[in-house]
C-alpha positions as CSV (number, residue, x, y, z in Angstrom):
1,X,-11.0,245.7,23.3
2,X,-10.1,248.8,24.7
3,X,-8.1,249.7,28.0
4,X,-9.0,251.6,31.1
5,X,-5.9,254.5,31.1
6,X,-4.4,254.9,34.5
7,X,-3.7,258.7,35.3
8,X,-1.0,259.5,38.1
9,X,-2.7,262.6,40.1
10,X,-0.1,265.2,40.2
11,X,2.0,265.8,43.6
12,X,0.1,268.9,45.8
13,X,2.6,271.9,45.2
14,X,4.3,273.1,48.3
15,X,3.9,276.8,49.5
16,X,7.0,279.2,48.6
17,X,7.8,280.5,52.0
18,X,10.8,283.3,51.7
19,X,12.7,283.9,54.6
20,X,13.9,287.8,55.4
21,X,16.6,287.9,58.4
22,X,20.1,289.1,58.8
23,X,21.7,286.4,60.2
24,X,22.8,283.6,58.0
25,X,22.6,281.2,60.8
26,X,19.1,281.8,61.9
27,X,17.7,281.6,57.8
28,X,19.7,278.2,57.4
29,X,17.9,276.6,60.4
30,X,14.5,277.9,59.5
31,X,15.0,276.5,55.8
32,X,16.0,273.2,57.4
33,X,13.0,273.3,59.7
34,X,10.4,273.9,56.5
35,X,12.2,272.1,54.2
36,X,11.9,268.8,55.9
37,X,8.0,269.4,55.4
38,X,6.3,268.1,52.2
39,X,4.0,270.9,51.8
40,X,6.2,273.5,52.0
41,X,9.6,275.1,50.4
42,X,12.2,278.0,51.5
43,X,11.7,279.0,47.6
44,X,14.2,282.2,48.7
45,X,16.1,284.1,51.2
46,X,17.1,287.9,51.8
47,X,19.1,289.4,54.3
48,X,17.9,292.8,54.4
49,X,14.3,295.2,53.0
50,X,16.0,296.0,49.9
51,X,17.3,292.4,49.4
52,X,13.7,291.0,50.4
53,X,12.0,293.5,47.7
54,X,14.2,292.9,44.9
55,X,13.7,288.8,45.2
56,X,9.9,289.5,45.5
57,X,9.8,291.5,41.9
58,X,11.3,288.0,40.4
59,X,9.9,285.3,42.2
60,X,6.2,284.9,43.6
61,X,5.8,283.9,47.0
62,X,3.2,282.4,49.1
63,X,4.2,283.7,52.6
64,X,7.3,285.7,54.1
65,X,9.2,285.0,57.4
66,X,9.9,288.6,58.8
67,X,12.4,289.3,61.3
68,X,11.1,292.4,63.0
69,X,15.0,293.5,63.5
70,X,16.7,294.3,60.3
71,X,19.5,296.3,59.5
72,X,18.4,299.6,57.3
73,X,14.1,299.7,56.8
74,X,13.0,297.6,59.8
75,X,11.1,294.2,59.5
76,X,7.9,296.3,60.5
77,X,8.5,298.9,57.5
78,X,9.3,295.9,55.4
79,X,5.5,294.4,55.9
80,X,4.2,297.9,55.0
81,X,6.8,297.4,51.5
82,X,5.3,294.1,50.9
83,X,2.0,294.8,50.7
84,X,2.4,297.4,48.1
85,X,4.1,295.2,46.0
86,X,2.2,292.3,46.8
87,X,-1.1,293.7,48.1
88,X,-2.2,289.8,49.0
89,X,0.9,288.5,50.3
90,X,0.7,287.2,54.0
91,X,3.6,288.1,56.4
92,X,4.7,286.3,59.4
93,X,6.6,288.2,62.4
94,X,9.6,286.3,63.9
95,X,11.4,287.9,66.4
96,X,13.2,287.7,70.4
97,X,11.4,290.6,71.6
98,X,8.5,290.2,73.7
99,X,4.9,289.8,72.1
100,X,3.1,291.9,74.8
101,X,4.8,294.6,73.1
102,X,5.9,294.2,69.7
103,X,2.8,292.2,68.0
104,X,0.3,294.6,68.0
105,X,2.3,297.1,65.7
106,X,3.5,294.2,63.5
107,X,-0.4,293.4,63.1
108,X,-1.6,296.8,62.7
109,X,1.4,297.0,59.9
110,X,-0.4,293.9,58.1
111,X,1.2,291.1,59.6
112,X,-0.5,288.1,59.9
113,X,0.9,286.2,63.2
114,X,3.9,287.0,65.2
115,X,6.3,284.0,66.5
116,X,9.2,284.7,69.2
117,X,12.4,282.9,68.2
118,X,12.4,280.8,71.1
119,X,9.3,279.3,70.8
120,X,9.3,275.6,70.0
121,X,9.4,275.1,66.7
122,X,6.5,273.5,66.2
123,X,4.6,276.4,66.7
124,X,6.4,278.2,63.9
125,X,5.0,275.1,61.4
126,X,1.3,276.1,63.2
127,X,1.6,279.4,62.6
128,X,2.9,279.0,58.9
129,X,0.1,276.5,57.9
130,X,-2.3,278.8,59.8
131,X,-1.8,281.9,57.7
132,X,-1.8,279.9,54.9
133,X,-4.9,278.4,55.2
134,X,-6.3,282.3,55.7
135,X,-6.3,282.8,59.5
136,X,-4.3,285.0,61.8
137,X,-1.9,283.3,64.4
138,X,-1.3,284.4,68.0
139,X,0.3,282.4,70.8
140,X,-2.1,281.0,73.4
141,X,-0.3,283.3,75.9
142,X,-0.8,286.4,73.7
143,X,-4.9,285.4,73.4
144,X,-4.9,286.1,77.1
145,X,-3.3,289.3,77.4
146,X,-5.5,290.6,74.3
147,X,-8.5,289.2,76.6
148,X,-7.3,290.6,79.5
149,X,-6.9,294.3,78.3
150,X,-10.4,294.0,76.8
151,X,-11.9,293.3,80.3
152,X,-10.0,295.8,82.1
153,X,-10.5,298.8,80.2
154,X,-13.6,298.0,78.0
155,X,-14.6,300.8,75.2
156,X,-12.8,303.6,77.5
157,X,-9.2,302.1,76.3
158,X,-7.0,304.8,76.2
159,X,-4.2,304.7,73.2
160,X,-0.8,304.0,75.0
161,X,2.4,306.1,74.3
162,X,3.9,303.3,72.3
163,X,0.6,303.7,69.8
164,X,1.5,307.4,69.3
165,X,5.2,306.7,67.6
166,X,6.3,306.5,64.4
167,X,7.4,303.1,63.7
168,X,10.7,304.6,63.1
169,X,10.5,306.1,66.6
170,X,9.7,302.7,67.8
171,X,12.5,301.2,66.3
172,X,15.0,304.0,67.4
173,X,13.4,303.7,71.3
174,X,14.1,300.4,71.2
175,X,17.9,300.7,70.1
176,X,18.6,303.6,72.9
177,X,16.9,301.0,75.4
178,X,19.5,298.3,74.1
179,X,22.3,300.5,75.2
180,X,23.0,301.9,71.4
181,X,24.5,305.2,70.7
182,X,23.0,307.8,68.4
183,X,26.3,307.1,65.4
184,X,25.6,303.3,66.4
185,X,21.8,303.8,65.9
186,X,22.4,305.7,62.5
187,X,24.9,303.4,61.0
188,X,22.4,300.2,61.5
189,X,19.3,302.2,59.8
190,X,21.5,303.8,57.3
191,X,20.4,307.2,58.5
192,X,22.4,310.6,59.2
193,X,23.5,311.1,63.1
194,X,21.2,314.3,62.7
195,X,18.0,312.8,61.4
196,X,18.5,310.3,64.4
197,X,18.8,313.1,66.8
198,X,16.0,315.0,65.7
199,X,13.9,311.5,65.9
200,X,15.2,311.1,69.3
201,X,13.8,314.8,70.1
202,X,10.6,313.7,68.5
203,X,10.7,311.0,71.7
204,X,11.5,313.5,74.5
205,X,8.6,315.6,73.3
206,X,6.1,312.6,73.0
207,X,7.3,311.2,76.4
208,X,7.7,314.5,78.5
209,X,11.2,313.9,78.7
210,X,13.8,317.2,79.1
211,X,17.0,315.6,78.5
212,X,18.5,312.5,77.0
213,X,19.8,311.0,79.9
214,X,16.1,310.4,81.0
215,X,14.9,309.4,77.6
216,X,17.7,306.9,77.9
217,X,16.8,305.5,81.5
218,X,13.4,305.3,80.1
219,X,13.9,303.7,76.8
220,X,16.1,301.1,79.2
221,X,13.5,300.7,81.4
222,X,10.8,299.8,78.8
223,X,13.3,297.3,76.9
224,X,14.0,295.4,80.1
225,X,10.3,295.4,80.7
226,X,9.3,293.9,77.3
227,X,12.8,291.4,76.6
């Protein structure tokens, strides 16, 4: 007489999520936030770019949390770094800056959604499960301003000044907006003062700008009008 054998099916693996963001704080609450999840793991963490590309050689991972604000190579450079390690690799954006403003370079950079910090956090569990399953998350809000630009200026869209920086422009326009000071900017990218001014003459000539005092009120300007 022989006996039917019972098989156990094997537990679904969760997605390896790593998490790239210089505060310690921030990381520990979004692990805590994942990890109560069954289908997915904070499999690692990294502080910086260089930290985030070293783990990535040793471990594989099935999506990265982003900050777009990282001290040294900028979360947005970092995207660009991941993809050439890990050509498949989806990236999600977090960050406290405005959407309006910061998502389209994180998508043109390969990123796959972009999430504000202070969004509830369900919508960070959406947009993680989202990319996983292959799509692209942006925030209902962020639908209708892409909707909205469409309609107003059709196929004649003209490319904004924002589209004709560097992203390491971007980033530096950002830190003179929030107040920083070209030795302040240079020791949080790890770049010379000089290859920061010459940057920041890069933006006066871009912007039509004489002097740095108006490159300044401008760069404020623009921050207040995007945070």
């Amino acid at each position: 007489m022989t006996h039917a054998s019972s098989t156990i099916s094997p537990l679904p693996e969760k997605a390896r999520i790593m998490i790239v963001d210089d505060h310690v704080i921030v990381r520990q609450g979004i692990a805590q936030l994942v990890n109560r999840e069954p289908d997915l793991d904070v499999c690692c963490e990294a502080g910086d770019a260089e930290s985030a590309l070293a783990v990535l050689r040793s471990r594989t991972v099935d999506l990265a949390i982003v900050d777009i604000s990282l001290p040294g190579t900028s979360g947005i450079e970092l995207v660009k770094l991941l993809h050439q390690q890990q050509a498949e690799l989806p990236v999600l954006m977090m960050s406290m800056h405005d959407e309006a403003l910061y998502s389209d370079r994180a998508f043109r950079a390969g990123a796959r959604g972009y999430v504000m910090k202070q969004e509830a956090t369900e919508k960070l569990l959406m947009a993680i499960r989202k990319i996983l399953n292959g799509g692209v998350y942006v925030s209902d809000r962020m639908q209708t301003v892409m909707v909205q630009r469409f309609l107003s200026s059709g196929m004649d869209q003209k490319v904004s000044f924002i589209d004709n920086l560097t992203d390491r422009e971007f980033e530096i326009l950002r830190m003179i907006g929030q107040g920083l000071s070209v030795s302040e900017i240079a020791a949080k990218l790890g770049r010379s003062v000089k290859t920061v001014e010459a940057h920041r003459a890069n933006l006066r000539e871009k912007l039509g700008l004489k002097r740095a005092a108006e490159l300044a009120r401008f760069a404020t300007q623009w921050a207040e009008r995007g945070n």
